[in-house]
TIKETOR-858779 format. One record per residue (C-alpha): residue number from 1; x negated, y negated, z. Coordinates in steps of 0.1 Angstrom, whole numbers. Layout:
# TIKETOR-858779
[atom NUM; [X; Y; Z]]
...
END
This chain:
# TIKETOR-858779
[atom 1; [118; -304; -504]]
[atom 2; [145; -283; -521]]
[atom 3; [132; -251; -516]]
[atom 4; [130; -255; -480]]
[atom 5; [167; -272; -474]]
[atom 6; [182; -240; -497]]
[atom 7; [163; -218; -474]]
[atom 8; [176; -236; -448]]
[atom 9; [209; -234; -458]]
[atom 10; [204; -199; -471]]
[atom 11; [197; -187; -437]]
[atom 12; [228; -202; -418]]
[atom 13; [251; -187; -447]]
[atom 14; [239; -149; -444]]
[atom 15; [245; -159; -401]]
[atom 16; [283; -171; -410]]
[atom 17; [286; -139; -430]]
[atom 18; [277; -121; -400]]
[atom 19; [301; -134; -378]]
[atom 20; [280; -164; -365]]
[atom 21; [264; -144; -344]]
[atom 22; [232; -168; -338]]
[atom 23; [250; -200; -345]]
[atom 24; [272; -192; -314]]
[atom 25; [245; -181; -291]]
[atom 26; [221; -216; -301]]
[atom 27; [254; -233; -292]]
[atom 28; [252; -217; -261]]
[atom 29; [214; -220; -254]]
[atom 30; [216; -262; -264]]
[atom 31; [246; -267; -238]]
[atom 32; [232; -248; -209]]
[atom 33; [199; -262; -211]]
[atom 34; [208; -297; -216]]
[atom 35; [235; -298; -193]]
[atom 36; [222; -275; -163]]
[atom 37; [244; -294; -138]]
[atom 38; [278; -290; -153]]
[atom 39; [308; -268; -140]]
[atom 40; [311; -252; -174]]
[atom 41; [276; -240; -173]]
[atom 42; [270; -231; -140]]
[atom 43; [298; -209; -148]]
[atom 44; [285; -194; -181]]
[atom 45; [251; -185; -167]]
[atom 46; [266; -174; -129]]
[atom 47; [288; -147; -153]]
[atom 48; [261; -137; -172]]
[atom 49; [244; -127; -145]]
[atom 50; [271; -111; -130]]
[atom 51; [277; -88; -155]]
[atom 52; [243; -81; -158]]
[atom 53; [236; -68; -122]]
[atom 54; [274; -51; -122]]
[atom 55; [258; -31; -157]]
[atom 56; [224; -21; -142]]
[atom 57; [237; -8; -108]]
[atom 58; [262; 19; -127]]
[atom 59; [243; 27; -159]]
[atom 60; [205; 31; -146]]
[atom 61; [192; 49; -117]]
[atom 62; [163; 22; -106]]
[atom 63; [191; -1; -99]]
[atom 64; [220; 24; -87]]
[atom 65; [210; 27; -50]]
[atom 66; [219; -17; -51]]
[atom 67; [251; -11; -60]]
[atom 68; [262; -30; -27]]
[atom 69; [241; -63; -37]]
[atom 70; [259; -96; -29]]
[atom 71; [226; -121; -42]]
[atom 72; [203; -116; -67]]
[atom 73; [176; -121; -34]]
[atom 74; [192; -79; -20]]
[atom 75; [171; -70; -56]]
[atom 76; [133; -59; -49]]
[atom 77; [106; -76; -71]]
[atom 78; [94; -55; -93]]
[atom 79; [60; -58; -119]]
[atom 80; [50; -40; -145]]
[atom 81; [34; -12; -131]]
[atom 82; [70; -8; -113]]
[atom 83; [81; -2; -147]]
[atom 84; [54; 23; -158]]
[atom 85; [61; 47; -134]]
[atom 86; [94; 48; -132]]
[atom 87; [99; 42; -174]]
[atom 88; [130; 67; -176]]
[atom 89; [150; 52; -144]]
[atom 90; [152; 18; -160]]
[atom 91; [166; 27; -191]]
[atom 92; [199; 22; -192]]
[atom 93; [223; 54; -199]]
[atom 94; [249; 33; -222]]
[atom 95; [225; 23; -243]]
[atom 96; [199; 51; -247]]
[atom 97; [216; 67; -274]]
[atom 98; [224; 31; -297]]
[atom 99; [200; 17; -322]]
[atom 100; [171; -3; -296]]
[atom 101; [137; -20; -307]]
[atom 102; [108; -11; -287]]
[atom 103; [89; -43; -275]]
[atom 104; [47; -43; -262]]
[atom 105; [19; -59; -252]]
[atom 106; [-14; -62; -256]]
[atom 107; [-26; -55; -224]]
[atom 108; [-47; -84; -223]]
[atom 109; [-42; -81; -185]]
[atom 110; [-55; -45; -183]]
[atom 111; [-23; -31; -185]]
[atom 112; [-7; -23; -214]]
[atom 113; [30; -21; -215]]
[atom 114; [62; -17; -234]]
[atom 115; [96; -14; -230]]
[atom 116; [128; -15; -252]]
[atom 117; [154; -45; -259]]
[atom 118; [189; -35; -274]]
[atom 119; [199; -55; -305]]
[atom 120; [223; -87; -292]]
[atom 121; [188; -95; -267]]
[atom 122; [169; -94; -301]]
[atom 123; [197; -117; -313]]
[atom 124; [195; -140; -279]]
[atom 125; [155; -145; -284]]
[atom 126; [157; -153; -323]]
[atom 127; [186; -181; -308]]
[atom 128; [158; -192; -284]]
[atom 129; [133; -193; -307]]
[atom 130; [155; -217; -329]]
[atom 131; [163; -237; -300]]
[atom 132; [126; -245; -293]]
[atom 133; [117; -251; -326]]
[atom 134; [143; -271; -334]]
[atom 135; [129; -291; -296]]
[atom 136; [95; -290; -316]]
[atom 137; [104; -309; -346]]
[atom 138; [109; -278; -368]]
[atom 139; [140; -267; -384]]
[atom 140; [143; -237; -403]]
[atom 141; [132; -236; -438]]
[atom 142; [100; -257; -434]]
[atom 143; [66; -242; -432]]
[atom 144; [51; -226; -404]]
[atom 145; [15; -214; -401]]
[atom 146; [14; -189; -376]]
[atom 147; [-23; -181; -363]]
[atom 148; [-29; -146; -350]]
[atom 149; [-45; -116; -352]]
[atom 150; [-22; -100; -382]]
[atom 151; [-26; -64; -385]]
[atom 152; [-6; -36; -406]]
[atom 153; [20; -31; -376]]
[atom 154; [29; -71; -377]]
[atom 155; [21; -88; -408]]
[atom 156; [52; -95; -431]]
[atom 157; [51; -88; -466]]
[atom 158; [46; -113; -492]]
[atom 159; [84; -116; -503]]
[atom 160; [96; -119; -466]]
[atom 161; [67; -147; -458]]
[atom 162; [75; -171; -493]]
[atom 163; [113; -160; -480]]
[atom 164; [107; -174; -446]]
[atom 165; [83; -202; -456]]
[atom 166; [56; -184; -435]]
[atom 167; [17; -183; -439]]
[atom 168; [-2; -160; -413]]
[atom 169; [-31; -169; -412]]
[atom 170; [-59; -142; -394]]
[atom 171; [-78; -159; -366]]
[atom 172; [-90; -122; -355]]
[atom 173; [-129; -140; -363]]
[atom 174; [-127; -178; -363]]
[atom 175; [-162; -184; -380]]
[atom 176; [-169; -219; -390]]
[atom 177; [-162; -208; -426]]
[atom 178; [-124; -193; -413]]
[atom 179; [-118; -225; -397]]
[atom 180; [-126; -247; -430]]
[atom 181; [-109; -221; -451]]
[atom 182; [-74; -231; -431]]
[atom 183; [-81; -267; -430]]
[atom 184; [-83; -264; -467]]
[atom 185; [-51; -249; -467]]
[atom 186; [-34; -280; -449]]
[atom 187; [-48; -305; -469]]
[atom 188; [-38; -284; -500]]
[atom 189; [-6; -280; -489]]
[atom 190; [22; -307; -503]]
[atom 191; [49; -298; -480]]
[atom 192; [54; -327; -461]]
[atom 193; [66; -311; -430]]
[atom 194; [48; -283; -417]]
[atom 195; [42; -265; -377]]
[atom 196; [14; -246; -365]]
[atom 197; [21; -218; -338]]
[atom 198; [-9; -199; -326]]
[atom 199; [-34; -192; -298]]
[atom 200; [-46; -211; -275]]
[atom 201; [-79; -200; -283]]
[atom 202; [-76; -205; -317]]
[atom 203; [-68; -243; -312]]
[atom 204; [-99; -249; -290]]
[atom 205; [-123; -236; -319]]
[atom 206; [-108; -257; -342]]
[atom 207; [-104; -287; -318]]
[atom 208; [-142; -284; -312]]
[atom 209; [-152; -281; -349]]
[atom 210; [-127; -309; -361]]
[atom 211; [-149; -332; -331]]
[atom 212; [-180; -317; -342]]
[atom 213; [-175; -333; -373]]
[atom 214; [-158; -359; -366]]
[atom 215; [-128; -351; -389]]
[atom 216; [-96; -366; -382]]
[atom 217; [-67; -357; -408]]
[atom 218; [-38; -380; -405]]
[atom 219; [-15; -370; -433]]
[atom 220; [-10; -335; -430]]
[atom 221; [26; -340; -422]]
[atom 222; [22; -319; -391]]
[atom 223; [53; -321; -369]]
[atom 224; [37; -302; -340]]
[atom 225; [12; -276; -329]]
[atom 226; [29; -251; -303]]
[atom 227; [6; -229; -287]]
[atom 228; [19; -197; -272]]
[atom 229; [4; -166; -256]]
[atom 230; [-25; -183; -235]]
[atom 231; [-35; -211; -211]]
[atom 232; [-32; -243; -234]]
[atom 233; [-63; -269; -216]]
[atom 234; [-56; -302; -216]]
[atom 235; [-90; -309; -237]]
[atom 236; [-78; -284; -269]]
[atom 237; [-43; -303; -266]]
[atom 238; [-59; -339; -263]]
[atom 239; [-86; -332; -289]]
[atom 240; [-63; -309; -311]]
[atom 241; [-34; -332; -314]]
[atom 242; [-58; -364; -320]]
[atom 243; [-77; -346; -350]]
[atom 244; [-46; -335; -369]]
[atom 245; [-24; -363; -356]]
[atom 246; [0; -346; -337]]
[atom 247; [16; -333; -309]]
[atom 248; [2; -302; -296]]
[atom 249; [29; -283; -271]]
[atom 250; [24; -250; -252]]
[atom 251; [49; -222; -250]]
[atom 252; [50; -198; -222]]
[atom 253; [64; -166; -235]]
[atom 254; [59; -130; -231]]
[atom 255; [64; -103; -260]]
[atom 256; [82; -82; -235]]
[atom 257; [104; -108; -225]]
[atom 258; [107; -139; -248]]
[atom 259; [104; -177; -241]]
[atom 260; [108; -184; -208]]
[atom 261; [98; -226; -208]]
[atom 262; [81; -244; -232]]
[atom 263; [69; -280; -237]]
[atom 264; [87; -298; -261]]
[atom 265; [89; -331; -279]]
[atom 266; [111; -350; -254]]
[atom 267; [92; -334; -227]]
[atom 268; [55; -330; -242]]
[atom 269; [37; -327; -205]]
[atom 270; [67; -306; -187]]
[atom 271; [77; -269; -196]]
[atom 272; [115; -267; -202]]
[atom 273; [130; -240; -186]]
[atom 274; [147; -213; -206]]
[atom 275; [175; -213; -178]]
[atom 276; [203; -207; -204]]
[atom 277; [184; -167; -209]]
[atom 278; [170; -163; -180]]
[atom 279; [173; -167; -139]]
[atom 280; [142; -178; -130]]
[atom 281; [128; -178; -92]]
[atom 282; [96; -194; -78]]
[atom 283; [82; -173; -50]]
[atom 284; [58; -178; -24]]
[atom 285; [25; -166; -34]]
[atom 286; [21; -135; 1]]
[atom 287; [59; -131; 2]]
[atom 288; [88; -130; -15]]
[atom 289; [109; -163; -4]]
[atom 290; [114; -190; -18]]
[atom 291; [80; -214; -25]]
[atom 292; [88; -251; -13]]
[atom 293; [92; -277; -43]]
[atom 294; [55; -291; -53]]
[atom 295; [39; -259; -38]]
[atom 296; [26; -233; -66]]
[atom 297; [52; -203; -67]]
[atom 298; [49; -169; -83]]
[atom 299; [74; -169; -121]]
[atom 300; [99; -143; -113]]
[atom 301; [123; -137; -140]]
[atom 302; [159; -117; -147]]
[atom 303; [160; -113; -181]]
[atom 304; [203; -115; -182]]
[atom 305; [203; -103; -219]]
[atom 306; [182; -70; -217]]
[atom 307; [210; -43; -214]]
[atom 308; [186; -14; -233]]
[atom 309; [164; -15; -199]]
[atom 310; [172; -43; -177]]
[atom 311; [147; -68; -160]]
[atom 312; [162; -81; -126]]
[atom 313; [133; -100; -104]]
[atom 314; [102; -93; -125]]
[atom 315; [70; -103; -110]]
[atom 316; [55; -120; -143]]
[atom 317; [21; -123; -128]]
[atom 318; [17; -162; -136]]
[atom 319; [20; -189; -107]]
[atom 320; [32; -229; -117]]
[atom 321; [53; -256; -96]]
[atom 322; [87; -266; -103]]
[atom 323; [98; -303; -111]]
[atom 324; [130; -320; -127]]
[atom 325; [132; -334; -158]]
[atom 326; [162; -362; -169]]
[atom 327; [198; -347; -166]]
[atom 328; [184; -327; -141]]
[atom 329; [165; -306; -162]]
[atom 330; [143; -281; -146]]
[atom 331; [108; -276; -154]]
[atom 332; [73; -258; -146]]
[atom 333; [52; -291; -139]]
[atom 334; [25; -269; -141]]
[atom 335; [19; -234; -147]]
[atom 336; [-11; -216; -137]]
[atom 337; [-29; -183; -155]]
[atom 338; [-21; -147; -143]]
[atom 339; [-23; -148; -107]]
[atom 340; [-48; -113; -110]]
[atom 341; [-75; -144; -125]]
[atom 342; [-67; -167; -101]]
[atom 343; [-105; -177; -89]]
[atom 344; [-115; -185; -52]]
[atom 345; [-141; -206; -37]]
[atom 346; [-174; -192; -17]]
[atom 347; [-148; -196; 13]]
[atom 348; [-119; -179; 3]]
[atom 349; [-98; -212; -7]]
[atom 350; [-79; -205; -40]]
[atom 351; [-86; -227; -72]]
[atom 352; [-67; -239; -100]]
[atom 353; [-87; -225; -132]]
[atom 354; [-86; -262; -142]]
[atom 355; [-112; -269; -122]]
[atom 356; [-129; -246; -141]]
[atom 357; [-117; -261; -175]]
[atom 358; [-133; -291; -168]]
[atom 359; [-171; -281; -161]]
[atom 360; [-172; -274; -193]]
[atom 361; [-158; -306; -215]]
[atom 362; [-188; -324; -219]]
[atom 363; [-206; -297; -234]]
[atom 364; [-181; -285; -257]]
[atom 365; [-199; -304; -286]]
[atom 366; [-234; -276; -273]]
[atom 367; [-210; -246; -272]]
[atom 368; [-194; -223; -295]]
[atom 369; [-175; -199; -265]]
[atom 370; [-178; -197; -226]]
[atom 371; [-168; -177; -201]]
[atom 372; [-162; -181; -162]]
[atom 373; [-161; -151; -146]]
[atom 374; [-162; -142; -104]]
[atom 375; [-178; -109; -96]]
[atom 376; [-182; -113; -55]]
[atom 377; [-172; -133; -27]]
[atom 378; [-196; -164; -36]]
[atom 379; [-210; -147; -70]]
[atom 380; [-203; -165; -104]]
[atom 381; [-213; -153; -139]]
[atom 382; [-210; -181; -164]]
[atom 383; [-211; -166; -203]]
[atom 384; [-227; -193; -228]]
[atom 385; [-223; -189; -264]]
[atom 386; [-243; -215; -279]]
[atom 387; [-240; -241; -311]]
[atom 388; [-279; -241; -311]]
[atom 389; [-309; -225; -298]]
[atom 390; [-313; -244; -261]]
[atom 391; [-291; -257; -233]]
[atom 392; [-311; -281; -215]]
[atom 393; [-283; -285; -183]]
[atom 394; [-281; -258; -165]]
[atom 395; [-289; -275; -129]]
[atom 396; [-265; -297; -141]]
[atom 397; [-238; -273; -146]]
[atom 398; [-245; -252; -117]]
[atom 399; [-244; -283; -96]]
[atom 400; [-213; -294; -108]]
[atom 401; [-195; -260; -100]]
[atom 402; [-210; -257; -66]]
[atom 403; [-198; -292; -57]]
[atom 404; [-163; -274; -62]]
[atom 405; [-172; -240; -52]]
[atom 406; [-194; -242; -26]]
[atom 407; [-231; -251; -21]]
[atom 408; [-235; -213; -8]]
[atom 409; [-225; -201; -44]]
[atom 410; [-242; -183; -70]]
[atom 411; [-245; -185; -102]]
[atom 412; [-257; -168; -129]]
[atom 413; [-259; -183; -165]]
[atom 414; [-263; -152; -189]]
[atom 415; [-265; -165; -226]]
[atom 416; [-250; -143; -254]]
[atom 417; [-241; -145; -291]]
[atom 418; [-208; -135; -286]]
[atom 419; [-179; -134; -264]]
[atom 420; [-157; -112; -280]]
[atom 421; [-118; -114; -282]]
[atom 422; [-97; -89; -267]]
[atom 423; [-75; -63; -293]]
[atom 424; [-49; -88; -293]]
[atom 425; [-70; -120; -306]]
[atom 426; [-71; -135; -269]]
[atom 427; [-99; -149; -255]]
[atom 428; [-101; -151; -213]]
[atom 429; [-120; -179; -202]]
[atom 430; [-117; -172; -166]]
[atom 431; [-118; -137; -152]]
[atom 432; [-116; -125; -114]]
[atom 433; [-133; -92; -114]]
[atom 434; [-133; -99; -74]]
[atom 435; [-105; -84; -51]]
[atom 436; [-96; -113; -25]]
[atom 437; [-87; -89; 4]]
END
């Protein structure tokens, strides 16, 4: 299409005007990530690093008393609460008088959060997002639906979204009737290559009513569906990508942060480490050295472009395993939810919430929502929101979960009409509200 190649085009003028500014950090980005082994990059992302830690032990007090550091390892972990109370101490003094962008979350962990980000790491994540788009089958220029809760303090304006070739669609309340209403969209749409980004969540609902009905829409001209922001389940991408024929890909990013890994094209089952912006360590899960490859390890990151308030060693409160993809490559294998909703069994063991996941596939065609939540030491809760009026396998249910969770569990099964999203548009489908001592 025209339209889209001008705006393509349009978009990498106004950057050569600038200086080239985000050409020459996506050059950066492709090179470091696709060759992790060689000298040249080793030594690009060892100095960026370097400078980084040299920057935060003079210009903010957190980091001043580490001014004798030799490894990134002499750094202390720190999470977001570390942040919280000590806000003022990690701000750095060079910067607190420039021009900074103030970054937050939803607190769809409990705890809300924000920091700030000083313009050239606004710069480095719009390079990274180009660079995973670009590893999703989408260049710039072509349409993108985004699918999110869109609200006065994030939705563009009409100009800027027909500018960037953007329709935000509000998945706030994804009725049956909000679902058809963006399936129309798709099939009305003529642009013959289009990307989806949105929840998680959202997917699954639409994944379920596409089965339902047994709808499957082949030409779309969907390049991918990345989903960002939640735990992407193997059913939604399966079912998902099937439906709309194409490849659904998860993206694990953070709003405070940026994309740390994501699945891409050449890699659809492995997330691709963001090593090029980021020094990412895997941590055992009761201490703070090193996990052993295959073993889950805590997702510590140094964010080696925030200057505004830097990041060394944060705790991102997610778990995964680390594997190797060609060229040596790394990736997450497998990442995990927040380790706070990690779930245990009636003895203490720790489970993968995909066990949980998969109780419930069979009876996604009966369900409209579910929810797996632990209250005690052997106490389950199990939130049904129902297609119809009955669900005639309960024993069945309960004794598939006890053949994972222990015979000694209980469970409750507590039907409701709703199970409503968090502010954000996020929907938790498993919840610890149990402290493992």
């Amino acid at each position: 299409m025209i339209l889209n190649y001008t705006r393509h085009n349009l978009f990498w003028l106004l950057d050569r005007i600038k200086g080239n500014t985000i050409k020459k950090l996506l050059n950066e980005i492709t090179f470091c990530i696709e060759n992790p082994n060689s000298i040249k990059a080793k030594q690009v992302k060892d100095a960026h690093l370097k400078r980084l830690i040299a920057h935060s032990v003079k210009t903010t007090p957190y980091y001043k008393p580490f001014g004798d550091a030799t490894d990134i390892s002499d750094f202390p972990v720190i999470r977001k609460t570390t942040i919280q109370d000590n806000f003022k101490a990690f701000q750095s003094k060079k910067f607190k008088d420039k021009t900074n962008f103030k970054v937050s979350t939803s607190g769809s962990t409990g705890v809300p959060f924000f920091l700030f980000q000083n313009k050239n790491k606004r710069h480095r994540n719009h390079a990274d997002a180009i660079y995973f788009y670009n590893q999703s089958d989408f260049k710039i220029g072509n349409k993108l639906y985004e699918l999110e809760v869109w609200r006065n303090h994030n939705k563009k304006d009409a100009l800027k979204s027909w500018l960037q070739n953007i329709v935000q669609f509000d998945v706030s309340r994804l009725t049956e009737d909000r679902i058809k209403t963006f399936l129309e969209l798709l099939k009305l749409d003529k642009q013959s290559k289009k990307t989806l980004l949105g929840f998680a969540s959202a997917y699954e609902m639409i994944a379920q009513y596409l089965e339902k009905n047994n709808l499957v829409l082949k030409d779309l001209g969907l390049t991918s569906a990345i989903a960002n922001s939640e735990y992407l389940n193997s059913y939604t991408k399966t079912t998902l990508g099937k439906h709309l024929n194409t490849t659904v890909l998860s993206r694990y990013s953070s709003e405070e942060i940026g994309i740390i890994a994501q699945q891409t094209i050449d890699s659809p089952n492995c997330f691709v480490i963001n090593e090029a912006s980021y020094h990412i360590e895997l941590l055992q899960l009761d201490n703070d050295l090193p996990a052993e490859r295959g073993d889950f390890g805590r997702i510590i990151v140094t964010d080696l472009f925030n200057y505004a308030m830097p990041i060394i060693r944060y705790d991102t409160g997610d778990i995964a395993k680390l594997g190797e993809h060609k060229n040596g490559i790394k990736v997450f294998t497998q990442i995990e939810g927040r380790k706070m909703d990690l779930i245990y069994d009636s003895k203490g063991n720790m489970m993968s919430s995909f066990v949980v996941y998969t109780k419930f596939y069979k009876y996604y065609h009966l369900l409209k929502q579910y929810q797996f939540i632990q209250q005690g030491e052997k106490t389950y809760d199990i939130k049904l929101n129902l297609q119809g009026d009955t669900f005639p396998f309960e024993d069945d249910l309960i004794a598939d979960i006890k053949s994972d969770f222990g015979e000694d569990a209980v469970i409750h099964i507590i039907y409701v009409d709703e199970i409503p999203a968090l502010a954000s548009g996020k929907r938790r489908k498993v919840i610890n509200n149990y402290k493992k001592s």
